[in-house]
Structures are given as structure tokens and as C-alpha cells.
C-alpha positions as CSV (number, residue, x, y, z in Angstrom):
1,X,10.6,5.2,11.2
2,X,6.7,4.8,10.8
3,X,5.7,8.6,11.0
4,X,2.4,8.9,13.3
5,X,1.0,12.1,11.9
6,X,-1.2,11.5,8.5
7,X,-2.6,7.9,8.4
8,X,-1.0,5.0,6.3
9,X,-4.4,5.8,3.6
10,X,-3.1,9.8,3.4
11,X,0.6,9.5,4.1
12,X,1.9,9.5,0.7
13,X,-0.8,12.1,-0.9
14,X,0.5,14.3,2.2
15,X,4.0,13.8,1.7
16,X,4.1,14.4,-2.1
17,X,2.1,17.6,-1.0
18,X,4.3,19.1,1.0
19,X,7.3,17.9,-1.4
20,X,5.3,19.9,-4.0
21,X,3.8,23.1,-2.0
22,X,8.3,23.0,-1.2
23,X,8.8,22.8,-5.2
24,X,6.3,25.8,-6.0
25,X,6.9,28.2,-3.5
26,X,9.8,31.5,-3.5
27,X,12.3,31.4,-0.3
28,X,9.7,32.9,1.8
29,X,7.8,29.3,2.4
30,X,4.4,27.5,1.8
31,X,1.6,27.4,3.9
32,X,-1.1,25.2,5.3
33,X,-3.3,25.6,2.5
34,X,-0.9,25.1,-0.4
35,X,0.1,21.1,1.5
36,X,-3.7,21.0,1.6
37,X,-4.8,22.0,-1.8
38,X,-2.3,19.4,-3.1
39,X,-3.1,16.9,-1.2
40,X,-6.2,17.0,-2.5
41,X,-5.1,17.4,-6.2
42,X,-3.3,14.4,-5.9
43,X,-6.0,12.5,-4.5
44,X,-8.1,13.3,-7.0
45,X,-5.5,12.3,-9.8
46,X,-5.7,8.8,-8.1
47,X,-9.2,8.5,-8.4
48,X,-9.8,8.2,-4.4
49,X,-12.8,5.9,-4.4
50,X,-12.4,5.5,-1.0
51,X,-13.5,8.9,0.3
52,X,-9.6,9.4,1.8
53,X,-10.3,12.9,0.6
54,X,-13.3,13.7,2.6
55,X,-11.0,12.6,5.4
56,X,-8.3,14.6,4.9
57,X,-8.3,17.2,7.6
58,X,-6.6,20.3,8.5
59,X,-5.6,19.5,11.9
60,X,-3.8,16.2,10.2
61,X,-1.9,19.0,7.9
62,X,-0.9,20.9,10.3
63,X,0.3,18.0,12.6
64,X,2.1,16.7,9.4
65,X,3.7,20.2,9.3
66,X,4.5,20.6,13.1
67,X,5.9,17.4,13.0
68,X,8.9,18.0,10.7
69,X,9.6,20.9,12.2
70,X,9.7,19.0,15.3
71,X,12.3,16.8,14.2
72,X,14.1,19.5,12.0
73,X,12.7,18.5,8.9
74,X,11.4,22.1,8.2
75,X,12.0,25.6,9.0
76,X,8.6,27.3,10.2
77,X,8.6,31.3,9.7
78,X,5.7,33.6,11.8
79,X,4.2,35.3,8.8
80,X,1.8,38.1,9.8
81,X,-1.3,36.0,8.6
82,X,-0.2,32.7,9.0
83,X,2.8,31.0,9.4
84,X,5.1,29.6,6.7
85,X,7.3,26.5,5.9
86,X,10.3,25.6,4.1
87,X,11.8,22.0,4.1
88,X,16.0,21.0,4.7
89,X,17.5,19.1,2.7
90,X,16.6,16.3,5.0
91,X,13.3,16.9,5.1
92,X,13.0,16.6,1.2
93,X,15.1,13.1,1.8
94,X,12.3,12.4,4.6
95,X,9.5,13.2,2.8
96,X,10.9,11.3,-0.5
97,X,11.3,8.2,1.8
98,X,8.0,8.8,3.3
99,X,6.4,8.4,-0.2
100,X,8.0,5.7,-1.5
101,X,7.7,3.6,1.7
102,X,5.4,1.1,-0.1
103,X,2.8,-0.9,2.8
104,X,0.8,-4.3,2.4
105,X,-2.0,-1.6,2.9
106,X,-1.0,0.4,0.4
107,X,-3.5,0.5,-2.9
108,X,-3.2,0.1,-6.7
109,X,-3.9,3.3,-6.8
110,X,-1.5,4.9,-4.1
111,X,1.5,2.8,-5.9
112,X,0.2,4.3,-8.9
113,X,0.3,7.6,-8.1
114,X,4.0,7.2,-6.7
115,X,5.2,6.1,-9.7
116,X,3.3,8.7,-11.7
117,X,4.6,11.6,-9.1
118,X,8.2,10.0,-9.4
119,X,8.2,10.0,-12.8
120,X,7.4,13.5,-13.4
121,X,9.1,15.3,-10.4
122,X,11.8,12.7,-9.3
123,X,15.0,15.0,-10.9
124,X,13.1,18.1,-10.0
125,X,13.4,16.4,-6.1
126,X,16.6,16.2,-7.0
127,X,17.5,19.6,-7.8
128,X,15.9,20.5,-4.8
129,X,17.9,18.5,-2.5
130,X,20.9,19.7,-4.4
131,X,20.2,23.1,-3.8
132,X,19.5,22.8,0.0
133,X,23.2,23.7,0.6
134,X,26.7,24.1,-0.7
135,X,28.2,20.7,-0.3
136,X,26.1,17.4,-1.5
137,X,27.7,14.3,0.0
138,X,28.0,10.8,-2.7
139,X,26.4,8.5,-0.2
140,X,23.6,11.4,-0.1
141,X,23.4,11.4,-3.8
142,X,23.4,7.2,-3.7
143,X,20.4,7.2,-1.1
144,X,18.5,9.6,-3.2
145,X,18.4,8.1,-6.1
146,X,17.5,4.7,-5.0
147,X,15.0,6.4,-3.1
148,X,13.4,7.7,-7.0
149,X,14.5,4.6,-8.3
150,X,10.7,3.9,-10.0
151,X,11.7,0.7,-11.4
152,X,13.0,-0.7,-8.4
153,X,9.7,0.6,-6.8
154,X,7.7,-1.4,-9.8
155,X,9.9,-4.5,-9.2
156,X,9.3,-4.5,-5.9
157,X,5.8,-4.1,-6.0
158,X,5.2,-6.8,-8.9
159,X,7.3,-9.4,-6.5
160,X,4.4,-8.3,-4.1
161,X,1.9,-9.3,-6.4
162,X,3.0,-12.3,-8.0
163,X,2.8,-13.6,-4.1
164,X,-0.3,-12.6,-3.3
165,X,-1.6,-14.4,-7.3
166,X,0.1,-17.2,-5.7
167,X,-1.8,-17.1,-2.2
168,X,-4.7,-16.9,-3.8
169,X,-4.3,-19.7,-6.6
170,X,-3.7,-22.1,-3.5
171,X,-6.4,-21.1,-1.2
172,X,-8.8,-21.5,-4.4
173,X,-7.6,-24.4,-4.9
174,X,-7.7,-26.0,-1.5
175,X,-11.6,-24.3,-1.4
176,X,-12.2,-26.7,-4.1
177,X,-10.2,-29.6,-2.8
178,X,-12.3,-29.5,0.9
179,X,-15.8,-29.1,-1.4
180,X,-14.9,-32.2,-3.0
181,X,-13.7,-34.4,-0.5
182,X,-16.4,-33.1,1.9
183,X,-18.8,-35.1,-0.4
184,X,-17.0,-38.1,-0.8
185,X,-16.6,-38.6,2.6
186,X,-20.3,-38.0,2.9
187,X,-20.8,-40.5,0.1
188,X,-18.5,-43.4,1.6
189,X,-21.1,-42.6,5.1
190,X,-17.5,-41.2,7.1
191,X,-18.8,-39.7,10.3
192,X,-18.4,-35.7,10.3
193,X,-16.5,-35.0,12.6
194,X,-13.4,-37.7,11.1
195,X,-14.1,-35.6,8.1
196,X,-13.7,-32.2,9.7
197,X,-9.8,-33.8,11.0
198,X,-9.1,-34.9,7.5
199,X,-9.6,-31.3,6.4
200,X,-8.2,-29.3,9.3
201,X,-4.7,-31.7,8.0
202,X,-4.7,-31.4,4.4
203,X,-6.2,-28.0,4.1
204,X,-5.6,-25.4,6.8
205,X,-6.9,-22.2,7.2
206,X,-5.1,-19.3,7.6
207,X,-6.5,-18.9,11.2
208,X,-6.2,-22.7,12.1
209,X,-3.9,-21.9,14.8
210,X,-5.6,-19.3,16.3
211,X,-9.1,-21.1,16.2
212,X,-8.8,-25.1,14.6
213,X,-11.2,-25.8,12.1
214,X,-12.6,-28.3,14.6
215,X,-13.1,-25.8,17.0
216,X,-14.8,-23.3,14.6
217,X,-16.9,-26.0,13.1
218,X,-18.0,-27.0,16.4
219,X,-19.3,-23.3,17.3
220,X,-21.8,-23.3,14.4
221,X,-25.3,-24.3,14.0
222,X,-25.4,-28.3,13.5
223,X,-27.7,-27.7,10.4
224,X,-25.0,-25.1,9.0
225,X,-22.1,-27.1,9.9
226,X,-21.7,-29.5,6.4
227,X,-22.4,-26.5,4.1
228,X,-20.1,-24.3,5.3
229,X,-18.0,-27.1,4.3
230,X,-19.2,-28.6,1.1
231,X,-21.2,-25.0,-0.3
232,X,-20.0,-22.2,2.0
233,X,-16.1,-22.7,0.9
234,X,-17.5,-22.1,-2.6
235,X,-19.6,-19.1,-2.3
236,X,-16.4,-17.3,-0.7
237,X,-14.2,-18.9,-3.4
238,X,-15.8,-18.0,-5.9
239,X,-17.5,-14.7,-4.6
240,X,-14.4,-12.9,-3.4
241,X,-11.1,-14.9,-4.5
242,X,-11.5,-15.7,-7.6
243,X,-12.6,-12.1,-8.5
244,X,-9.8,-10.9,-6.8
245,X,-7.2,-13.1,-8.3
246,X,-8.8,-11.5,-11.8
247,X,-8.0,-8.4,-10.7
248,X,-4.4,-9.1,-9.4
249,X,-3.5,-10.8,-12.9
250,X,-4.7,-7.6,-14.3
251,X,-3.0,-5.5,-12.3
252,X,0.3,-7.7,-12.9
253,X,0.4,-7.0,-16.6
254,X,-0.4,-3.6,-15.6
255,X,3.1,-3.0,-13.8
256,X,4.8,-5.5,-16.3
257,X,3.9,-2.7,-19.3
258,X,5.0,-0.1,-16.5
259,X,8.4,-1.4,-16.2
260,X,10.8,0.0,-18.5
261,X,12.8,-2.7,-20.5
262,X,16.4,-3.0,-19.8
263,X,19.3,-2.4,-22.2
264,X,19.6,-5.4,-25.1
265,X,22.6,-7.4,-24.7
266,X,25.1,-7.6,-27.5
């Protein structure tokens, strides 16, 4: 389920804090501030750029912390000063899947940082769950791992992006495409609105059938309509997708180098 407490930006900063404020405290619990002080650590190891740290808030914390013990994630203690926490073994599990589940929204950074945290603590989560009670179940075992599974994670995420290259390769392409035959239309005197049909057939965008070309054409200045066309396509081509696609082929060989290689076959 799609917890409702942190936002999607501060979700897996929060959860990996309160996995580690669970790692770093005695019996007696964490607190509040430890979740918080991590969450921010972490944040900072991911270079927030994005000023997700400045959002983080207590109140979020402390729903975060409510909430698991809410669904008996956690068991809360009434300390004298304030109280404290101390997650089950399913709340570790929770919190694990909680960080891992990887979003369309979710940043370069964020994955980063998940594979980074997973990496270093992933068999200290597991001692931890391990230790959360006498008997440990196979199919428990089984779900944990694949749940640290970082190359799994890294495959996953590189699938992701090799799509989204691929998305982008095509709607640069078809940017170009409507340019050019925007002009040669204009060149062989085709009236515009025959031309606007042509494109709206061979190159549709992505919102054509929530508003049709023609119908967005239609709702612009006439002086503005043939250069959103023939110029306009090409400033946002080349002004924000083909930028983008740089960084996406960058950030491919980025998780390619990540991912470790495989056993050689005899």
C-alpha cells in the first residue's frame, strides 16, 4: 500500500531514518529527533538540490511514527521526556519495502541513495529482522532478500531508463520531422490548416486526445500559429529534450558501471 504520511519526495529519506534511528538505538527505543536527525543526514548525503530538507517537518515525523504504530509496525513507550519507539519485525519489512518502492517520481538521486543505503546496511537490516523473534519463517527470509536485492533494484531502474531514452529519441525526432514538413508544405503553397491534419496523423502529441492538435492550434494567436509549428517545436526540442536525453544517457552508463557483473560462464 501507498503510505500517506511523508510525501513521495521524503518517503524513502524517512523510512531509511527510522530503519536507522531502529539500528542505533539499545532496547529502550529511538525518538523523534534521532528519525529526524537522519533524515536529514541522508538528505544531505544525496545532495537534495531540491530544498526536500527545508521541507521536512516534525509534525510529518511524527505522523510517520504514529502511523506505524497505528498499524503495529512499532511499539511506542511513554518515556518521562518524550516518548520512544522500537520497530517489529514487520515494521523493519515495512519500512525496507517502503524504501525500495521505486516511483516514476522518484529522482537520480533518491535511487541513488537506496542503493548506496542498501549496500551498506542491507545485511545489517537483516540481522535486525532476524533478531525481532525466535522463529524466522523461509518465505520471510525469501521476501527480504529480494526486497535488498540492489541489483534487481538497478535492473529495474536501468529498464526504466532505457524507455524513457527511447521516448525521448522519438519525440525529438518527430519535433524535427513536423519542422520539416511544416515548410515544405508551406513551400508547395498547402493551405494551413491541411497541414495542421497531416501532422496531428503522422506525429501526435502526447496530449492529442485530450486536446487535438487542430484544436490547440486553433486556440493560438493567428500570427503565432505556423511558428509554434515550424520554430516553436524546435526551441522545446532542442531546449529541454535533447538536454535531457544527455543526461539520461549519462545516467544510463551510470547504473550500467553500478551493476555488478554476473558470474563468467565456463
Amino acid at each position: 500500500m501507498r503510505y500517506p504520511t511523508a510525501s513521495a519526495q521524503l518517503q524513502i529519506f524517512v523510512s531509511a531514518a527510522t530503519l536507522a534511528a531502529h539500528a542505533s538505538s539499545d532496547d529502550s527505543g529511538f525518538r523523534q529527533r534521532d528519525v529526524r536527525f537522519f533524515a536529514e543526514l541522508f538528505l544531505n548525503w544525496a545532495e537534495d538540490i531540491g530544498g526536500a530538507s527545508q521541507a521536512l517537518q516534525n509534525t510529518q515525523v511524527l505522523r510517520h511514527l504514529e502511523g506505524l504504530v497505528k498499524e503495529g509496525y512499532s511499539r511506542k513507550v511513554r518515556g518521562k521526556s518524550a516518548p520512544t519507539y522500537r520497530l517489529t519485525r514487520l515494521g523493519l519489512l515495512e519500512e525496507a519495502s517502503r524504501l525500495t518502492r521505486i516511483r516514476e517520481s522518484t529522482s537520480a538521486s533518491q535511487f541513488l541513495f537506496v542503493v548506496s543505503f542498501l549496500r551498506s546496511y542491507g545485511e545489517r537490516i537483516e540481522r535486525l529482522v532476524e533478531r525481532e523473534g525466535k522463529q524466522f519463517p523461509l518465505s520471510l527470509k525469501l521476501e527480504l532478500k529480494a526486497l535488498l536485492d540492489t541489483e534487481a533494484l538497478l535492473s529495474g531502474e536501468l529498464q526504466r531508463v532505457i524507455r524513457a531514452i527511447s521516448r525521448l529519441e522519438r519525440r525529438i525526432a518527430d519535433s524535427e520531422e513536423t519542422s520539416a514538413l511544416c515548410r515544405r508544405r508551406a513551400a508547395a503553397g498547402v493551405p494551413f490548416g491541411q497541414v495542421v491534419e497531416e501532422v496531428e496523423e503522422r506525429y501526435p502529441y502526447e496530449l492529442n486526445t485530450q486536446r487535438p492538435l487542430s484544436e490547440l492550434i486553433s486556440g493560438i494567436a493567428p500570427d503565432q500559429r505556423r511558428w509554434e509549428l515550424e520554430e516553436g517545436t524546435l526551441v522545446r526540442s532542442r531546449n529541454i529534450w535533447v538536454p535531457q536525453l544527455a543526461l539520461l544517457k549519462e545516467y544510463r552508463l551510470q547504473l550500467q558501471g553500478l551493476i555488478k557483473p554476473g558470474p563468467k560462464s565456463s
